[in-house]
DOPA-56290 format. One line per 5 residues: number of its first residue (from 1); their letters; for each residue x, y, z of N, C-alpha, C, CB. Coordinates in Angstrom, 1 decimal, padded with zeros to 4 digits. Glycine has a CB too. Example, Ala and Ser with C-alpha at 12.3 -4.5 7.8 and 13.67 -1.06 7.14 Angstrom:
2
1) as) 013.2/-005.7/007.8/012.3/-004.5/007.8/013.2/-003.3/007.8/011.3/-004.5/009.0  012.8/-002.2/007.1/013.7/-001.1/007.1/012.9/000.0/007.9/014.1/-000.6/005.7
end
This chain:
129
1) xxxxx) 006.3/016.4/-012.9/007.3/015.6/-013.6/008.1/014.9/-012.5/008.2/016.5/-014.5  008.5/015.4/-011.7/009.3/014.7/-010.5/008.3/013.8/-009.5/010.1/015.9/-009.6  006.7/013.8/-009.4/006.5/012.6/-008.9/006.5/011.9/-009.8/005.5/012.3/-008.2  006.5/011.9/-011.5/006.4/010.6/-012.1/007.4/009.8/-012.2/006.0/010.7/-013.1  008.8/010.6/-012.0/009.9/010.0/-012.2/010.0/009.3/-010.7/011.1/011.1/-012.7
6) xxxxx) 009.7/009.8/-009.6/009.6/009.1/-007.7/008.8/007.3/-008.1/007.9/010.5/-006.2  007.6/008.4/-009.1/006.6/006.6/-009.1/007.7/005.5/-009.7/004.7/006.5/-010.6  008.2/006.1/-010.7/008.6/005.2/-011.9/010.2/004.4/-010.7/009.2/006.4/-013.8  010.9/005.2/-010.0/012.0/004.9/-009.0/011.1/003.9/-008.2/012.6/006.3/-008.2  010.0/004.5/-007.4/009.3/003.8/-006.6/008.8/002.2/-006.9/008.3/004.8/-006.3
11) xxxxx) 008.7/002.1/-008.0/008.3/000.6/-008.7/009.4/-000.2/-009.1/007.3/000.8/-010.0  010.5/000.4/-009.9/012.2/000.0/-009.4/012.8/-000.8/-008.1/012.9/001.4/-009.2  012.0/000.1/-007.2/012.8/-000.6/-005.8/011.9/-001.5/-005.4/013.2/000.4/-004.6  010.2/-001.4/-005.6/009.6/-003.0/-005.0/009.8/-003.8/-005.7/008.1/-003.4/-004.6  010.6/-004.1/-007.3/010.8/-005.2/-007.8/012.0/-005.9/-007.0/011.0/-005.1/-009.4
16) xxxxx) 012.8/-005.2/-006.9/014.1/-005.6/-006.2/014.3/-006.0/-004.9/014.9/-004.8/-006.3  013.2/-005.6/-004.0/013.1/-005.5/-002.6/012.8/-006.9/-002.0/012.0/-004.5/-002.3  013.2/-007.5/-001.2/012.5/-008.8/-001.0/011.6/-009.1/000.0/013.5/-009.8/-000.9  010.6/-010.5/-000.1/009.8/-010.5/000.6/009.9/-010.6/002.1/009.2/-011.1/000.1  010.0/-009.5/002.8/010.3/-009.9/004.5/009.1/-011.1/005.0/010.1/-008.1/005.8
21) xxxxx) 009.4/-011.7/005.4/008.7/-013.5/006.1/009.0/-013.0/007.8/010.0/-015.7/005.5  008.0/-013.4/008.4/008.1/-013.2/009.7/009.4/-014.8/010.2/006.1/-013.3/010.4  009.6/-014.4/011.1/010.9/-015.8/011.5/010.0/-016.9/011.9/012.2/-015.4/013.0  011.0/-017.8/011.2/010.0/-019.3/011.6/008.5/-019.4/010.8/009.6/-019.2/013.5  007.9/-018.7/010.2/007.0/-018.9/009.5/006.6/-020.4/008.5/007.3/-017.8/009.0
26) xxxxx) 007.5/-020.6/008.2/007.5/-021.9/007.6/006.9/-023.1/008.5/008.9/-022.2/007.1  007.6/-022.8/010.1/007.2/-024.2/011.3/005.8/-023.9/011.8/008.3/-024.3/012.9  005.0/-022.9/011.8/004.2/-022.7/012.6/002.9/-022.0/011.5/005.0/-021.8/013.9  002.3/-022.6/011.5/000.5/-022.3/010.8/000.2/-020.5/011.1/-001.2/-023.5/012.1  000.2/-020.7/012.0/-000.1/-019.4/012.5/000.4/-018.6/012.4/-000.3/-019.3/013.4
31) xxxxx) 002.0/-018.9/012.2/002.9/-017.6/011.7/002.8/-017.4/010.5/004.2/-017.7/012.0  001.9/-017.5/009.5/001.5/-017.9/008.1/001.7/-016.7/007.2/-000.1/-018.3/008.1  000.8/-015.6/008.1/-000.1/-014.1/007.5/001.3/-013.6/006.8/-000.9/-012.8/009.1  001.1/-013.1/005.8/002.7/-011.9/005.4/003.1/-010.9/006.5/002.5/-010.7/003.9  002.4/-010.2/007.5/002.9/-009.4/008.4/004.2/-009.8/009.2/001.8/-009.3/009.2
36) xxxxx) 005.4/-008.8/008.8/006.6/-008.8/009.4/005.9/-008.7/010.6/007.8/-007.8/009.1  007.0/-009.3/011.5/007.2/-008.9/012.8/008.5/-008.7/013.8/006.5/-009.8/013.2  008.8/-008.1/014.3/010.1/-007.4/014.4/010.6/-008.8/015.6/010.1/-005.4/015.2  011.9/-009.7/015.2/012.1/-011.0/016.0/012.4/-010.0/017.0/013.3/-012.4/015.6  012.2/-010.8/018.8/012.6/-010.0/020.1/013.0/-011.0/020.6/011.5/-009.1/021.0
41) xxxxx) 013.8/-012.4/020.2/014.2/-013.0/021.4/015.1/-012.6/022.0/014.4/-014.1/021.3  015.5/-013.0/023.3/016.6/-013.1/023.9/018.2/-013.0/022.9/016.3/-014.5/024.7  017.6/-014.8/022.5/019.0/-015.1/022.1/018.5/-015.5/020.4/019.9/-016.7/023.3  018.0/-014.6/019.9/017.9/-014.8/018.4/018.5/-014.4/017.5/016.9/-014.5/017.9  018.6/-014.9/016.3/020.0/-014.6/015.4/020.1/-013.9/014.5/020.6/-015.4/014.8
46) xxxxx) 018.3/-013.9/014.4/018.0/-013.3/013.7/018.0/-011.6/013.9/017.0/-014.0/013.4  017.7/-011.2/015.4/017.6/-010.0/016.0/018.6/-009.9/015.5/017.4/-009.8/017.4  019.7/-010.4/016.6/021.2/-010.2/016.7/021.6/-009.6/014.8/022.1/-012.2/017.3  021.7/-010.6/014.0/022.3/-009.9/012.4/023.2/-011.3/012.3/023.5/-007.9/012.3  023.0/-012.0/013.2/024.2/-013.1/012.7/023.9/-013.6/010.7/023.9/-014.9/014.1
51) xxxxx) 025.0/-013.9/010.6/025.0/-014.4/009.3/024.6/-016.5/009.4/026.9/-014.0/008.7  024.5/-016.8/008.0/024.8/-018.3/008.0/023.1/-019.0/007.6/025.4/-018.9/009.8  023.1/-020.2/007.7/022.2/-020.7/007.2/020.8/-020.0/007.2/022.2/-021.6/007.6  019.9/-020.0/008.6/018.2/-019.6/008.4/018.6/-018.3/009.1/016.8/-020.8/009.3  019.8/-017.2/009.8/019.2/-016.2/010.2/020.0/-015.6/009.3/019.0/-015.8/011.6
56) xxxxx) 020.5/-015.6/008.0/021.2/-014.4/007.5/019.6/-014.1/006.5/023.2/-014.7/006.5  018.6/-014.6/006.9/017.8/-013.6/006.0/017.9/-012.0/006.6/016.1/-014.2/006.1  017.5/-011.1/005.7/017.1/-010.1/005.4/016.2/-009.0/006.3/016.7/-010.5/004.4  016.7/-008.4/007.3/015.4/-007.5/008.0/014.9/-006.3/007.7/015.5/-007.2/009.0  014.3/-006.1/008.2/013.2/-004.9/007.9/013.8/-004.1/008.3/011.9/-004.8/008.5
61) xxxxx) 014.6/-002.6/007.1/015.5/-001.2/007.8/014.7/-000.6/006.6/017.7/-001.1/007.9  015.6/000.9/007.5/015.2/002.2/006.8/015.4/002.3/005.4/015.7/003.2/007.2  016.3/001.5/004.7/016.9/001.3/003.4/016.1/001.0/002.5/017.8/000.5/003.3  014.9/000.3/002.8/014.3/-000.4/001.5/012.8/000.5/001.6/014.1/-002.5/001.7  012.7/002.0/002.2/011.6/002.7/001.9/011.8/003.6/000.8/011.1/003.4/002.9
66) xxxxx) 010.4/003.8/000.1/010.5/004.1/-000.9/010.5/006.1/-000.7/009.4/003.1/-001.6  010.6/006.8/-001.8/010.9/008.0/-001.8/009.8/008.6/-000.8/010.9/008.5/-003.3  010.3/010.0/-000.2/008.8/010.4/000.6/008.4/011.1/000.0/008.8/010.9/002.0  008.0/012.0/-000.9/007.4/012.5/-001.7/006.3/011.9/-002.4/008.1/012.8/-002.3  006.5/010.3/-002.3/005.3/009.6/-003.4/005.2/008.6/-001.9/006.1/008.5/-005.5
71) xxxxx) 005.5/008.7/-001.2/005.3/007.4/-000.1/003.8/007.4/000.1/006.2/007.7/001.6  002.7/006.9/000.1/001.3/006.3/000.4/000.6/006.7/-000.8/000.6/006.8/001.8  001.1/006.4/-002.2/000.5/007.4/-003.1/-000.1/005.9/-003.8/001.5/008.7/-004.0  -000.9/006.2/-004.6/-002.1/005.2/-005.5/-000.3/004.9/-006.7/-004.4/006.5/-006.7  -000.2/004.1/-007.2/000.5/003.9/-008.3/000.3/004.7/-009.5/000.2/002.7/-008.6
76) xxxxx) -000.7/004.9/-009.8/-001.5/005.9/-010.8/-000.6/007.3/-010.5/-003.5/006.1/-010.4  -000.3/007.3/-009.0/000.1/009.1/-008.8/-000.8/010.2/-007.7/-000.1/009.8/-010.4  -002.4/009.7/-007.8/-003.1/010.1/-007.2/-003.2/009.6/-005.2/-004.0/009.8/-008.1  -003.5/010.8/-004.7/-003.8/010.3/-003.3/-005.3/010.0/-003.3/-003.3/011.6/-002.1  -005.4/008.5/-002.3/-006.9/007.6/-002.6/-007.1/008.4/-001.5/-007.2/005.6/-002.6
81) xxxxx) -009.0/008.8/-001.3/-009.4/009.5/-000.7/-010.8/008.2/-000.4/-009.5/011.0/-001.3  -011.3/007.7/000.5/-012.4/006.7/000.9/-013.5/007.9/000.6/-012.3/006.0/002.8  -014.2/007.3/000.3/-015.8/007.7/-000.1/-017.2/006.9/000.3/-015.8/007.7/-001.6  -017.9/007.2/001.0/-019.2/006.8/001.2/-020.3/007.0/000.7/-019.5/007.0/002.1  -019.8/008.6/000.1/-021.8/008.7/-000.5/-021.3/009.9/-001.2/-023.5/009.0/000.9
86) xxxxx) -022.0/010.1/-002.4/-022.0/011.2/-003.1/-021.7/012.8/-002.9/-022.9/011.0/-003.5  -022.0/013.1/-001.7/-021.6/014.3/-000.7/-020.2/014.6/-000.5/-022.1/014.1/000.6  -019.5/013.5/-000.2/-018.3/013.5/-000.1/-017.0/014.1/-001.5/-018.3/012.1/000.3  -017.6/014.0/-002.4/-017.5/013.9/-003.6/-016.3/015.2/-003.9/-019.1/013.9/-004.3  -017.3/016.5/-003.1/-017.5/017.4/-003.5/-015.7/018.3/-002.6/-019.3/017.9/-003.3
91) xxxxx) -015.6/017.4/-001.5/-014.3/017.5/-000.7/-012.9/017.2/-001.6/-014.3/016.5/000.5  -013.2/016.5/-002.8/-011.9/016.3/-003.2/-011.5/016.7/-004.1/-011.6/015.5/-003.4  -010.1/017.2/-004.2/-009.1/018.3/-005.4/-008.9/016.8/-006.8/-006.7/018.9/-004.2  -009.5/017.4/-007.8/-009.3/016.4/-008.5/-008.3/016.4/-008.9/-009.8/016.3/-009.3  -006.8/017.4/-008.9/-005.7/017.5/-009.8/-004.7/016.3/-008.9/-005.0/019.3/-010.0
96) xxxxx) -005.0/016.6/-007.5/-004.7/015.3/-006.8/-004.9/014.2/-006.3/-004.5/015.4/-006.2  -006.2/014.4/-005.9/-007.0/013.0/-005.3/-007.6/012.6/-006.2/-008.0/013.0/-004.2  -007.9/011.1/-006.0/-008.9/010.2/-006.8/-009.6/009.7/-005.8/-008.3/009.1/-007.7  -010.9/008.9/-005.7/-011.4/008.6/-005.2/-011.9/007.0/-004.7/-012.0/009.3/-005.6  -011.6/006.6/-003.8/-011.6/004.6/-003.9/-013.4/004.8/-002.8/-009.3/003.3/-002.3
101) xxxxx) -014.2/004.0/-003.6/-015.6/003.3/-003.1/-015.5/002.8/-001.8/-016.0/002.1/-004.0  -016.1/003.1/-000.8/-016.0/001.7/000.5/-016.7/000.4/-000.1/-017.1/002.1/002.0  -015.9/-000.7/000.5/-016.7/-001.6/000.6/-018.1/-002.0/000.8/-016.3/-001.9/001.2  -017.9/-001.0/001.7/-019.6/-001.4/002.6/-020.6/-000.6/001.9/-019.9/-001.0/004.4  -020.3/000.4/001.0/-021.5/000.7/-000.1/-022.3/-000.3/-001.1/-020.9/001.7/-001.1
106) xxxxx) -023.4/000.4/-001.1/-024.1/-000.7/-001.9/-024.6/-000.1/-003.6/-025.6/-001.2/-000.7  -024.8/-001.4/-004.4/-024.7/-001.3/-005.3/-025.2/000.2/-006.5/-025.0/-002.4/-005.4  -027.0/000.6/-005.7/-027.4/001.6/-005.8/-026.5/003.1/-005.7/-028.2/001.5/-005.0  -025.9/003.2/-004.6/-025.3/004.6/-004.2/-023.7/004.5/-004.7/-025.3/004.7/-002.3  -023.6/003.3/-004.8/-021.8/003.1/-006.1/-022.1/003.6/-007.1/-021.0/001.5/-006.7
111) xxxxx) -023.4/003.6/-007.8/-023.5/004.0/-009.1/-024.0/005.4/-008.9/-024.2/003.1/-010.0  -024.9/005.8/-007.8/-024.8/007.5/-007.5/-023.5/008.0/-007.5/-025.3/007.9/-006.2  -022.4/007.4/-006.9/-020.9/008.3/-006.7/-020.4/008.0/-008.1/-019.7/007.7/-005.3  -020.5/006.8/-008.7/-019.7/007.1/-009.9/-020.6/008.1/-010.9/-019.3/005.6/-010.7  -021.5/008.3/-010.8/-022.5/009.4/-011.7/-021.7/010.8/-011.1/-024.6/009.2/-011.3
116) xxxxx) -021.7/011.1/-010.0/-021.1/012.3/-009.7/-020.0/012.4/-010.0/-021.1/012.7/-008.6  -019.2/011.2/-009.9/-017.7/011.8/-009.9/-016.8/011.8/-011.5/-016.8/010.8/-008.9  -018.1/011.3/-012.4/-017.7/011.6/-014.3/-018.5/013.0/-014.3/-018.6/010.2/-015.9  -019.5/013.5/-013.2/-019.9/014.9/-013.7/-019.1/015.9/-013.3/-021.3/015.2/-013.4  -018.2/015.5/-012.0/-017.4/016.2/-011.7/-015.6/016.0/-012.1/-017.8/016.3/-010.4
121) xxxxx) -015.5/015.3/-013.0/-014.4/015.1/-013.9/-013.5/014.2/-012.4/-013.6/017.0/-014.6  -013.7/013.8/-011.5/-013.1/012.6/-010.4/-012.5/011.7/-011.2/-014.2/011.7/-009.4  -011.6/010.7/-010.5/-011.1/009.5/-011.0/-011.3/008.6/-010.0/-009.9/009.4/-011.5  -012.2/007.7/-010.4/-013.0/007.0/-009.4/-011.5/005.2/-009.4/-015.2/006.7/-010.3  -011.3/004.9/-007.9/-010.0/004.3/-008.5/-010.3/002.5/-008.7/-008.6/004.6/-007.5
126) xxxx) -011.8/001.9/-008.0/-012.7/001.4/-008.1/-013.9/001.1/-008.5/-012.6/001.4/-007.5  -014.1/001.3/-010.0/-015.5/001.2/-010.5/-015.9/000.1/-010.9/-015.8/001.9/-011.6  -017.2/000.3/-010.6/-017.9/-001.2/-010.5/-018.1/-002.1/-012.3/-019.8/-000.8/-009.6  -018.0/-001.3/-013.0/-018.2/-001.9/-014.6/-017.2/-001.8/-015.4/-019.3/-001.1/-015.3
end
């Protein structure tokens, strides 16, 4: 009951949270990607905390993480466990883990792991159909 109420808190605070933009992102192509990056200039205003036009944006602190109890958890509630091949299958606690497909499996052996993981009551968090 108390991680569902963490998830339900935990989805509360990324609506409200805003999107950290690396600085200067807007001038430069390359500074494009969503990856924050912590500003290090010298004389930046943004480092510094100054207020006012382009550096009173918003930085990256301890304040806007979410509960640690549910911190790296699937939304669902479940901890995603990578899977490669049907062997693996047999490593995971179903009351907690669910199970996410690799990429790099191929279409044959996705449908071997999802055959194992409805015989073994799994929650597969990626199925192919």
């Amino acid at each position: 009951m108390e991680v569902k109420r963490l998830l339900k808190v935990r989805r509360r605070q990324k609506k409200r949270k805003p999107e950290f933009r690396r600085y200067c992102w807007n001038k430069k192509l390359r500074l494009r990607n969503k990856s924050w990056r912590r500003p290090r200039g010298l004389h930046s205003k943004l480092r510094r905390r100054y207020g006012g036009k382009k550096s009173g944006r918003i930085v990256v602190n301890a304040g806007f993480g979410s509960p640690r109890a549910v911190r790296g958890l699937h939304p669902s509630g479940y901890e995603e466990v990578l899977v490669y091949n049907p062997a693996e299958l047999e490593k995971i606690d179903k009351e907690r883990q669910a199970a996410r497909i690799a990429s790099c499996v191929g279409m044959k052996k996705r449908l071997a792991i999802e055959d194992k993981a409805k015989e073994l009551g799994i929650k597969v968090l990626n199925p192919s159909g």
